[in-house]
VODRENMAR-643248 format. One record per residue (C-alpha): x, y, z; residue in one letter; residue number from 1. Coordinates in steps of 0.001 Angstrom, whole numbers, plus 500000, padded with zeros to 6 digits. Layout:
N
+--------+--------+--------+--------+-----+
|     c1 |     c2 |     c3 | residu | num |
+--------+--------+--------+--------+-----+
|      X |      Y |      Z |      A | NUM |
...
+--------+--------+--------+--------+-----+
END
This chain:
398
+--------+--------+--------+--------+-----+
|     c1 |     c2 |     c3 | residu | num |
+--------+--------+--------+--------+-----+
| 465382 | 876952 | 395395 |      X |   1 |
| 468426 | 875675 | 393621 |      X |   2 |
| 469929 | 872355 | 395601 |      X |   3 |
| 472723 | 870327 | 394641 |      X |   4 |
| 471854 | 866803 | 394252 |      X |   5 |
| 472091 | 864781 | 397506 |      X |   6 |
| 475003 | 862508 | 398111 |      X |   7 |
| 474230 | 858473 | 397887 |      X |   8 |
| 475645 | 858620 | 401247 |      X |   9 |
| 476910 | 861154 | 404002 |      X |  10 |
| 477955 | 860783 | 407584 |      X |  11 |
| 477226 | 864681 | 407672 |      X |  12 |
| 473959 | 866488 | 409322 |      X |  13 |
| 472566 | 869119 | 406457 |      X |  14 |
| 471283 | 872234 | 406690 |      X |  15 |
| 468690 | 873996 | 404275 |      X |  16 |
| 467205 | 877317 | 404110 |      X |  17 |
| 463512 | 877648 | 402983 |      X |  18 |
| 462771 | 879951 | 400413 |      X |  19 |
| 460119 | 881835 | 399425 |      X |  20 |
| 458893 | 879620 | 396619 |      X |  21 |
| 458300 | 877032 | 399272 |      X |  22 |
| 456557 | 879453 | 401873 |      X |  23 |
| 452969 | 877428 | 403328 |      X |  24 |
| 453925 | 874103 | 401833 |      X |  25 |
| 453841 | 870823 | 404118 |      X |  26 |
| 457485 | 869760 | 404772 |      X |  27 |
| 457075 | 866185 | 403245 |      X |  28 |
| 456042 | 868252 | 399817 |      X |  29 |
| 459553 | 870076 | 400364 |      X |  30 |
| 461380 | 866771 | 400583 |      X |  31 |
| 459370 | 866058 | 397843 |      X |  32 |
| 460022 | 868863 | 395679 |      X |  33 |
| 464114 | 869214 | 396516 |      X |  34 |
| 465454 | 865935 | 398343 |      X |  35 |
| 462836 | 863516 | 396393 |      X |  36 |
| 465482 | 860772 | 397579 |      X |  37 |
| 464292 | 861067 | 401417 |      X |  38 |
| 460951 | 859173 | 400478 |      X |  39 |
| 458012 | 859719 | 402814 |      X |  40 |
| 458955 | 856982 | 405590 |      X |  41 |
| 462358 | 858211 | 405571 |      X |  42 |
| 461120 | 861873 | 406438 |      X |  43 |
| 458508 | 860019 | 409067 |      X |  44 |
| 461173 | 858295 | 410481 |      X |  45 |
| 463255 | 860805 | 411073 |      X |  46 |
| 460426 | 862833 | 412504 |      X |  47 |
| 459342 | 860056 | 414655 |      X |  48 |
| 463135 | 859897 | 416365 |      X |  49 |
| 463691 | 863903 | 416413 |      X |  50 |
| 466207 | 863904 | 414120 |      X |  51 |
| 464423 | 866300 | 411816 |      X |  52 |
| 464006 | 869907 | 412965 |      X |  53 |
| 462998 | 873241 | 411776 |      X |  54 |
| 464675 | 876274 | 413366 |      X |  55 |
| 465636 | 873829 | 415968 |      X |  56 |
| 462245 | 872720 | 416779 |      X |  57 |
| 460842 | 868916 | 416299 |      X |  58 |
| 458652 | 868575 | 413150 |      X |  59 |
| 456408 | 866638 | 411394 |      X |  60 |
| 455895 | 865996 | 407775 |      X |  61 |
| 452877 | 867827 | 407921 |      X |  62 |
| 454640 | 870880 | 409418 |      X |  63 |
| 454091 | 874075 | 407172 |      X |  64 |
| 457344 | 875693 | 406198 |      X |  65 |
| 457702 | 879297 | 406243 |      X |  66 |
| 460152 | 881274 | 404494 |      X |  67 |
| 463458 | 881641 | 406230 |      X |  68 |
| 463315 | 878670 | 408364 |      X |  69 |
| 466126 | 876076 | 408923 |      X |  70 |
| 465947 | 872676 | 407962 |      X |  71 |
| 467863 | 870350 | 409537 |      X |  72 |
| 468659 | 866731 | 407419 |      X |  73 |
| 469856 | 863959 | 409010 |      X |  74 |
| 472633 | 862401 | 407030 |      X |  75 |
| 471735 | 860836 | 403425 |      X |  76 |
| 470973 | 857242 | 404073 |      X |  77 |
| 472579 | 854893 | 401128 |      X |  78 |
| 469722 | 853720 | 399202 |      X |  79 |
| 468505 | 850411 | 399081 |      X |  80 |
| 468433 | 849086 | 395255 |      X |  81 |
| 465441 | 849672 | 393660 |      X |  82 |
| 462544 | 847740 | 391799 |      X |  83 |
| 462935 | 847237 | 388268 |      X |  84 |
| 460531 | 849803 | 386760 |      X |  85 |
| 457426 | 848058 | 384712 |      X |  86 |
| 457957 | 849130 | 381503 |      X |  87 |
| 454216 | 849322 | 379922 |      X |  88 |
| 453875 | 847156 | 376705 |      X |  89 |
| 453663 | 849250 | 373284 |      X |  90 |
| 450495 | 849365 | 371844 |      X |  91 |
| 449837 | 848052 | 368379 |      X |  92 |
| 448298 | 850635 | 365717 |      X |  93 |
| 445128 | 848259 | 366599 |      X |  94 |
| 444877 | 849070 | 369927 |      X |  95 |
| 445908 | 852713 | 368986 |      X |  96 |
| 443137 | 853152 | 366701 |      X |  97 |
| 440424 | 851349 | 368739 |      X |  98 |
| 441217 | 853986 | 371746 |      X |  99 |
| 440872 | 857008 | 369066 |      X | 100 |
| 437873 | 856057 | 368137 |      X | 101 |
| 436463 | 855839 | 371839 |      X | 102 |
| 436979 | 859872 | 371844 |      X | 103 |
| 434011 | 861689 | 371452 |      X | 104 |
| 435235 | 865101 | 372977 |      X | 105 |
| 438531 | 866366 | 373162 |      X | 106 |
| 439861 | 869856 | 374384 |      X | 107 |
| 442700 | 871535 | 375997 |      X | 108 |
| 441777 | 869839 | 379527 |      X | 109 |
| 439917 | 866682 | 378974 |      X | 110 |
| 438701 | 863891 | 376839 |      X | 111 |
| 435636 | 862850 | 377291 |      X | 112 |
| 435333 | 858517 | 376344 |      X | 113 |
| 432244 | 856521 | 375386 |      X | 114 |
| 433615 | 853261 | 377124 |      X | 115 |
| 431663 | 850059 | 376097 |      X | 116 |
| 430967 | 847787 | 377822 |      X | 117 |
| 433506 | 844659 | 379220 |      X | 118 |
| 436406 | 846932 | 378871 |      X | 119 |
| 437796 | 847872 | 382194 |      X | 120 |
| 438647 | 851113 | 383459 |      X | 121 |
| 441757 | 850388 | 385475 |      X | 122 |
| 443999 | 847144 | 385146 |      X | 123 |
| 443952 | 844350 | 388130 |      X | 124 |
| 444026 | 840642 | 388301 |      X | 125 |
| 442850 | 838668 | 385334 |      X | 126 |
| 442249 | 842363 | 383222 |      X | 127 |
| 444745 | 842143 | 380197 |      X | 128 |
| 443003 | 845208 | 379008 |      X | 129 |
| 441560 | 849063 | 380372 |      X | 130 |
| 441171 | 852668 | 379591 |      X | 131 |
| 444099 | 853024 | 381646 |      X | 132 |
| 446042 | 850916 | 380036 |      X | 133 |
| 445058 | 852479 | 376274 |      X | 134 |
| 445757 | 856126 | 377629 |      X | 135 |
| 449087 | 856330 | 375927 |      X | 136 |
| 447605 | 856237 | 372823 |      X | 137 |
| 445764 | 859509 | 373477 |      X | 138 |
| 448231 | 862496 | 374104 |      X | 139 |
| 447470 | 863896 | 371050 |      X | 140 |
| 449687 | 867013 | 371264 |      X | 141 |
| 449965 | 867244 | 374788 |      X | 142 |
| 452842 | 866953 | 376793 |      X | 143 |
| 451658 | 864719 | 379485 |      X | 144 |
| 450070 | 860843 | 379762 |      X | 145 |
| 446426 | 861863 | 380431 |      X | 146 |
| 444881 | 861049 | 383841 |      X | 147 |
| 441806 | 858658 | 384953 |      X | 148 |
| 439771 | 861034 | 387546 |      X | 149 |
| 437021 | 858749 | 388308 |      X | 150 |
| 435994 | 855469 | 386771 |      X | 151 |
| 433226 | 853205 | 385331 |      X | 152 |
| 432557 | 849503 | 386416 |      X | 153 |
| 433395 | 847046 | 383611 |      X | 154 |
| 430073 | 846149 | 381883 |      X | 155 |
| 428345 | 849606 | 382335 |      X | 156 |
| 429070 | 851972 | 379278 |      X | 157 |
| 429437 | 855461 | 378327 |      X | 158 |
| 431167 | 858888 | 379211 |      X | 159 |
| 434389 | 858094 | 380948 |      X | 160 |
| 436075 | 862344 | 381684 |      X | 161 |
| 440526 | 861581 | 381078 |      X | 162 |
| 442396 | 864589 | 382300 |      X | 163 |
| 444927 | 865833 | 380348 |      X | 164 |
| 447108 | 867062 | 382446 |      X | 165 |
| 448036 | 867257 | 385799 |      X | 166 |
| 446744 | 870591 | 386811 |      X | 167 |
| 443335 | 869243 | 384828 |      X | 168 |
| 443479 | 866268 | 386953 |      X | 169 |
| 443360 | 868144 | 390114 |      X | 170 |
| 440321 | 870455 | 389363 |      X | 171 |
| 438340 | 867545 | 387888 |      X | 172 |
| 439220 | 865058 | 391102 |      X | 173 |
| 437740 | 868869 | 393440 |      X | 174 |
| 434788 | 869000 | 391534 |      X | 175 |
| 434201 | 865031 | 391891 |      X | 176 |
| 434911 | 864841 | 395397 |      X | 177 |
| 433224 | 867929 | 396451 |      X | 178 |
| 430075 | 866539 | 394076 |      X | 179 |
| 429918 | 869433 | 391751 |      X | 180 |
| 430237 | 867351 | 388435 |      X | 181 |
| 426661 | 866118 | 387189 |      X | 182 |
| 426819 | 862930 | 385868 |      X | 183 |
| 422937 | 861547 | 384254 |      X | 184 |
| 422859 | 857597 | 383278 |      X | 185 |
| 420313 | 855487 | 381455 |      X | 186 |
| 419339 | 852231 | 382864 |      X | 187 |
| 416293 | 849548 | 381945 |      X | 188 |
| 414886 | 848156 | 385122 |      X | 189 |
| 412716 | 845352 | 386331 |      X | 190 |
| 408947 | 846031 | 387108 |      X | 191 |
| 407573 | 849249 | 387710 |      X | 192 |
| 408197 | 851431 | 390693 |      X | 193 |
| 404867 | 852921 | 392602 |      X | 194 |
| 406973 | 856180 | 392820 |      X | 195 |
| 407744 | 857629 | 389309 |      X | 196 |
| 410076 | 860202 | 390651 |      X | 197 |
| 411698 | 859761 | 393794 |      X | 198 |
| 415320 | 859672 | 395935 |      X | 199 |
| 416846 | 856072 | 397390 |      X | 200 |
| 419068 | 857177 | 400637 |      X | 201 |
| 420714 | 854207 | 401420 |      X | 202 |
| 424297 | 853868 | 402917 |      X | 203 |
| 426199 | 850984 | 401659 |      X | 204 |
| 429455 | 849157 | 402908 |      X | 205 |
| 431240 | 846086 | 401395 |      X | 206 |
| 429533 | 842706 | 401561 |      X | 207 |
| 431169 | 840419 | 404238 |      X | 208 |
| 432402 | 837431 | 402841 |      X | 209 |
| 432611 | 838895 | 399141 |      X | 210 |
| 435880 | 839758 | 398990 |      X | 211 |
| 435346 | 843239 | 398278 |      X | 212 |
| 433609 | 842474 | 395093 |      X | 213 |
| 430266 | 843502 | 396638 |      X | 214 |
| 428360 | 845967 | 398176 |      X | 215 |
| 424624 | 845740 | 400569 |      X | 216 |
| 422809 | 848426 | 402382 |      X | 217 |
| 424320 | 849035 | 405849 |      X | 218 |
| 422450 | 851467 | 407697 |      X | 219 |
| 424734 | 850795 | 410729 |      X | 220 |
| 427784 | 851175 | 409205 |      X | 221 |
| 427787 | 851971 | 405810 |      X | 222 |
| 428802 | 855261 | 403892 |      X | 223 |
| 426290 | 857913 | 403050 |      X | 224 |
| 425106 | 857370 | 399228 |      X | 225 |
| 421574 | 858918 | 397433 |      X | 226 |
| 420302 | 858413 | 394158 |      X | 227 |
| 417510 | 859890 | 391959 |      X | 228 |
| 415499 | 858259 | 389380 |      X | 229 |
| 412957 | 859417 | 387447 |      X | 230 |
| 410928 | 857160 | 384925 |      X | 231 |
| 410999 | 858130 | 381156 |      X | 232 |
| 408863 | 854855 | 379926 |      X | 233 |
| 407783 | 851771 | 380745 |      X | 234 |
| 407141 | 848751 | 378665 |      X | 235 |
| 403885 | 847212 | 380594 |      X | 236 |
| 404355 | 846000 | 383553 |      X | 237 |
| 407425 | 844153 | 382528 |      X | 238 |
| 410020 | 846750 | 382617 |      X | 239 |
| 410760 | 850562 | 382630 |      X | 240 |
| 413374 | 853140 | 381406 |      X | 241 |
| 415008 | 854903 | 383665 |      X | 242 |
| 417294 | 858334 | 384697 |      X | 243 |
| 419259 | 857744 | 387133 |      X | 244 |
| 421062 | 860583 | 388769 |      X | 245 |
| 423502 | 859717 | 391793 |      X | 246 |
| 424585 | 862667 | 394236 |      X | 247 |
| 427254 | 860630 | 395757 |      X | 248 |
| 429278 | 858257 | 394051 |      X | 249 |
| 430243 | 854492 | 395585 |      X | 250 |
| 431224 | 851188 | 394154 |      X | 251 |
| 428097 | 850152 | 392563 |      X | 252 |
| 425906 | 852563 | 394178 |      X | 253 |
| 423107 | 851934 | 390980 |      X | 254 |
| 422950 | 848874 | 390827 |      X | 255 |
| 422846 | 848102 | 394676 |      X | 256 |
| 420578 | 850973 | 395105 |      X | 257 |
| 417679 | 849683 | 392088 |      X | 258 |
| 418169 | 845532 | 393829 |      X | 259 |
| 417361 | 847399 | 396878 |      X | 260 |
| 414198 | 848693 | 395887 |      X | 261 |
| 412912 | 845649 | 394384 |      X | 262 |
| 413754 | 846882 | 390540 |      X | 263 |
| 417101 | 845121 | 389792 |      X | 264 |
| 418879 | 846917 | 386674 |      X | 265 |
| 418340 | 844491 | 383294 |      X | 266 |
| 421111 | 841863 | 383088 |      X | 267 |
| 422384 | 842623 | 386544 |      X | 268 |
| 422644 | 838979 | 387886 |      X | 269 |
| 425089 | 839871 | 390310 |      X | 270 |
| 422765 | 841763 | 392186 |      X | 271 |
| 419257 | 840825 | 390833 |      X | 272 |
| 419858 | 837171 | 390389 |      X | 273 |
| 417339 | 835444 | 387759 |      X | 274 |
| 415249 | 837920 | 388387 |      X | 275 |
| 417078 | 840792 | 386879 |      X | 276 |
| 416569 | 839379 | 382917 |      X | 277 |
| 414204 | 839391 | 380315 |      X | 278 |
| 412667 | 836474 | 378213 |      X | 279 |
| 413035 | 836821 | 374232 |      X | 280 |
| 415890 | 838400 | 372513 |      X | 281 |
| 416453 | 840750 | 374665 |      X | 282 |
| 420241 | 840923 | 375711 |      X | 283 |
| 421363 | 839484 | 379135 |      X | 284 |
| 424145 | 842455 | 379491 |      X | 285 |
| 423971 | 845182 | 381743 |      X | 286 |
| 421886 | 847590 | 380798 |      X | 287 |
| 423249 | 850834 | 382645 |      X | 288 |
| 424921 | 853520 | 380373 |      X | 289 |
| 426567 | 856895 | 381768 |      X | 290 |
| 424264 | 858994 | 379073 |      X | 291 |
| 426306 | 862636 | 379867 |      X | 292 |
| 428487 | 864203 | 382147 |      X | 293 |
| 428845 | 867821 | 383024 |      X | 294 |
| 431931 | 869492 | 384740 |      X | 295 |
| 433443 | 872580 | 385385 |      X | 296 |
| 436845 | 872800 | 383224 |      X | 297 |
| 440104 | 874762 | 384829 |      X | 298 |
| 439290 | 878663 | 384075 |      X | 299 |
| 435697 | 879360 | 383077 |      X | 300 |
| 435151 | 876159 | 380781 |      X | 301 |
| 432083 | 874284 | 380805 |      X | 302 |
| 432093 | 870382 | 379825 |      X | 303 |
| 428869 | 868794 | 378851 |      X | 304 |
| 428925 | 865626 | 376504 |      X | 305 |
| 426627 | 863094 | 376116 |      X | 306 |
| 427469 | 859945 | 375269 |      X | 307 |
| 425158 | 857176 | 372425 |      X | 308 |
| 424205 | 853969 | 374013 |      X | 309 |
| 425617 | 850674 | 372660 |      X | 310 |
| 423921 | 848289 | 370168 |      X | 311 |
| 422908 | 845927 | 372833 |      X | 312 |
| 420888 | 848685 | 374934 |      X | 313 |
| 420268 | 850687 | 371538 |      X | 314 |
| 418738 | 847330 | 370350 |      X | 315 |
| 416330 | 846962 | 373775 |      X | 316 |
| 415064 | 850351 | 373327 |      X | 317 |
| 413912 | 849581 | 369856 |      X | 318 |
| 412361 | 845973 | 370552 |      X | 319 |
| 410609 | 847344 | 374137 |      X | 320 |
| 408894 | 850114 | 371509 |      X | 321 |
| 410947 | 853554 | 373369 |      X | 322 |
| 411294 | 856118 | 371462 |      X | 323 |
| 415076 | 857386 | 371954 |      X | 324 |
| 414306 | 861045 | 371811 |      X | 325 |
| 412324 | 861061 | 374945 |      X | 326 |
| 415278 | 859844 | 376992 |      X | 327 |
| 417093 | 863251 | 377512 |      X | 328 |
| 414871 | 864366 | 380496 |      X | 329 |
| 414886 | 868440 | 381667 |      X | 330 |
| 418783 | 868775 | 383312 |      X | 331 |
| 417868 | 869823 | 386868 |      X | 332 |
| 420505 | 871918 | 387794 |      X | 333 |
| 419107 | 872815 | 391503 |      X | 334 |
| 421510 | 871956 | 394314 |      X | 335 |
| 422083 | 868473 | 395256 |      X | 336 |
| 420212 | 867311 | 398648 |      X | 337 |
| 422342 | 866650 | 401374 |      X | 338 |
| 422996 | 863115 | 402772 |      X | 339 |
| 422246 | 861716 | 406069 |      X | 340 |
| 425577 | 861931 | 407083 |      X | 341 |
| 426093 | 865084 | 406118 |      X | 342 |
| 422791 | 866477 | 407830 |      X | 343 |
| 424345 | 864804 | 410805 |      X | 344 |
| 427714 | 866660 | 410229 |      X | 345 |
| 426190 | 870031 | 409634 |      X | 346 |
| 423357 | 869465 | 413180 |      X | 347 |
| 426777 | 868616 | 415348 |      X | 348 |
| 428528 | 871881 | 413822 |      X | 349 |
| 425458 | 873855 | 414830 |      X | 350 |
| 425319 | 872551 | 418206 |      X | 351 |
| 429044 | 873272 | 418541 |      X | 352 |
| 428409 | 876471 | 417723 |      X | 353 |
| 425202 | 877269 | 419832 |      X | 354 |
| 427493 | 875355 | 422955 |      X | 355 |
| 431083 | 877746 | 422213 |      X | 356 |
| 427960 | 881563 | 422288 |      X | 357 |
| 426398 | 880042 | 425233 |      X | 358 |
| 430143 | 879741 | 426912 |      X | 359 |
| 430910 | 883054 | 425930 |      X | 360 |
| 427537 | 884534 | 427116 |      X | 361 |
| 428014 | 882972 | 430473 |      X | 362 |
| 431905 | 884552 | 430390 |      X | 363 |
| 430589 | 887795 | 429650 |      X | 364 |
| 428159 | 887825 | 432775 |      X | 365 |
| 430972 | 886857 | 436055 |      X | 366 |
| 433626 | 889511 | 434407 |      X | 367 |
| 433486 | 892933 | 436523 |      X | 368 |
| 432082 | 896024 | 435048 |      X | 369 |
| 434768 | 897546 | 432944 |      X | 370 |
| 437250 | 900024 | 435457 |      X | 371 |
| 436067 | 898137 | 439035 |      X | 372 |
| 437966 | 895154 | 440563 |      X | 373 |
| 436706 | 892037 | 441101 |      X | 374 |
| 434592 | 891591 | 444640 |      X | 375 |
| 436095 | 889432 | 446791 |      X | 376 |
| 434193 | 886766 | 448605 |      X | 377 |
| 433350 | 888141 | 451474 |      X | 378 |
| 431959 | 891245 | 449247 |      X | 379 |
| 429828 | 888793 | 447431 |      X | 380 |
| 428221 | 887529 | 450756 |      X | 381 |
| 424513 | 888404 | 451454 |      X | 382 |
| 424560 | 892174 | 453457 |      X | 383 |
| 423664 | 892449 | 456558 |      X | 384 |
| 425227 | 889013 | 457703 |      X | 385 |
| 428530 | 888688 | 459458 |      X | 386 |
| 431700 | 887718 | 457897 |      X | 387 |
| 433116 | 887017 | 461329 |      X | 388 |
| 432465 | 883293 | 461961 |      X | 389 |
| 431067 | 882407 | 465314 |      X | 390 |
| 432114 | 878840 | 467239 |      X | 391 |
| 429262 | 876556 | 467296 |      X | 392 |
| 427924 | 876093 | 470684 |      X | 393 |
| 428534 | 872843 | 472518 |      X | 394 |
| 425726 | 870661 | 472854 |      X | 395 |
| 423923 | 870593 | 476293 |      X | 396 |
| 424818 | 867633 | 478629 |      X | 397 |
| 421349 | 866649 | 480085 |      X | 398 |
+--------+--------+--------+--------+-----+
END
């Protein structure tokens, strides 16, 4: 739909005819897409006081349009002056050719990063460095800035999926969010677990008092989050090597999930304390590496990249006697177990559904025979008794 550009300011109501193109998208996404000056609480605004109507009807900015309909605009508002835009800072050809060298897989959709350790994945207070802020130096010969999709804490390591475009970004961010993308990390934990093999289904909230910064088990009301581990070695009774696999994915869910059970990840001191590190040489860093990650690309692609460790946890495995090769476990590609929460979810939409049959069931019996009229009530009245009513005799003075 071809619209000349809105006016700074107008005293005068507009009028706009949806077009095909446009047909099933939300009205806030039209504004959007053809007014983009009418930001999102203008359009709410002017929902919320009735001055924005389709076909003459109130709507809301999550009305769907259909094709045909009449939009009515309130008059442009003049716009307020706006922020100076952040320009980001140039990289150097330092900076250019340390984020190169973090590529280890690189196709049409995606780049796939091995991310060490300390370097952030997204800017914030105190961070003068991230992934995100490095991304500019990977476009290669695309056309667009590629796109985080999901994210790594600062000291764990490993393979770190960039979009590289936006139509990448929005498959990738589906398949996270609807937990199709595998992701398999390595981590060295304290002491040995009784259970080699087994699944932690803990829900976990942020930790009062922490500012955010931390997460505990909640079981009252924390979000759903699972984990699987399986051991691949142990070193004595000391400390083991471990897969972890988790099926959901919050802040810290690992490393909360291993303190919980008494086996604190190696070098985790923020939620193992002194008991989370080693005597010797072996390094006090975090010892948690995203090993491989596989995803479904846009079309019928297939991502699956595994990512080395870094020296410090290369440099553990050695000195604790593991043998690197046996690390790479069987992939096991069956389907992820539900959560509590979503067992939950899926018993009330059962019981929904049993309640709306047993509704229709009862329905089905008190409607008439198909062709006969409904009995009245004095039809429906046992036979053989009266419908006339009788006066109640007056009691007997004695």
């Amino acid at each position: 739909m071809a619209l000349a550009p809105p006016p700074a300011h107008s005293d005068d109501v507009r009028q706009f005819t949806i077009e095909a193109e446009d047909e099933g998208i939300r009205l806030d996404r039209w504004f959007k897409r053809h007014l983009p000056d009418a930001s999102f609480n203008i359009v709410s605004r002017w929902a919320r006081t009735g001055q924005l109507r389709l076909d003459g009807a109130r709507a809301t900015p999550a009305t769907r349009v259909v094709a045909g309909q009449q939009v009515r605009v309130p008059p442009a508002e003049a716009p307020k002056a706006a922020r100076p835009k952040r320009e980001r800072a140039a990289l150097t050809p330092d900076q250019e050719d340390f984020a190169q060298r973090l590529v280890i897989y690189r196709d049409r959709h995606a780049l796939v990063l091995n991310k060490p350790p300390g370097l952030a994945t997204q800017g914030g207070t105190g961070i003068t460095e991230s992934v995100d802020g490095l991304l500019d130096a990977l476009e290669f010969d695309s056309d667009h800035r590629p796109r985080l999709v999901h994210r790594l804490d600062k000291d764990t390591s490993g393979a770190l999926l960039v979009a590289r475009s936006p139509s990448a970004a929005a498959v990738f961010s589906k398949s996270f969010a609807s937990r199709n993308a595998r992701k398999i990390y390595w981590a060295l934990i304290m002491g040995i677990p009784d259970v080699y093999n087994g699944v932690i289904d803990l829900p976990l909230s942020k930790q009062p008092g922490s500012g955010g910064e931390k997460m505990h088990v909640d079981t009252e009301n924390g979000q759903a989050a699972k984990t699987r581990y399986r051991l691949i070695e142990r070193a004595g009774s000391a400390a083991c090597w471990v897969e972890l696999q988790p099926f959901t994915g919050r802040t810290h869910q690992l490393r909360v999930h291993m303190a919980a059970i008494g086996h604190p990840i190696v070098g985790d001191g923020k939620y193992g304390g002194r008991d989370a590190f080693l005597t010797g040489s072996i390094s006090r860093k975090l010892h948690l590496h995203a090993r491989s990650i596989r995803i479904d690309a846009p079309g019928k692609d297939r991502i699956d990249v595994t990512a080395e460790p870094p020296e410090h946890f290369a440099a553990t495995l050695a000195s604790l006697g593991f043998d690197r090769a046996a690390g790479d476990l069987p992939f096991d590609d069956s389907p992820l177990p539900e959560t509590r929460a979503e067992t939950k979810t899926r018993a009330r939409a059962h019981a929904k559904q049993v309640r709306k049959s047993k509704r229709g069931e009862r329905r089905a019996r008190s409607e008439p025979p198909q062709g006969k009229p409904p009995k009245s009530k004095a039809d429906r009245k046992s036979p053989g008794k009266s419908t006339r009513s009788t006066p109640r005799p007056s009691p007997k003075k004695h």
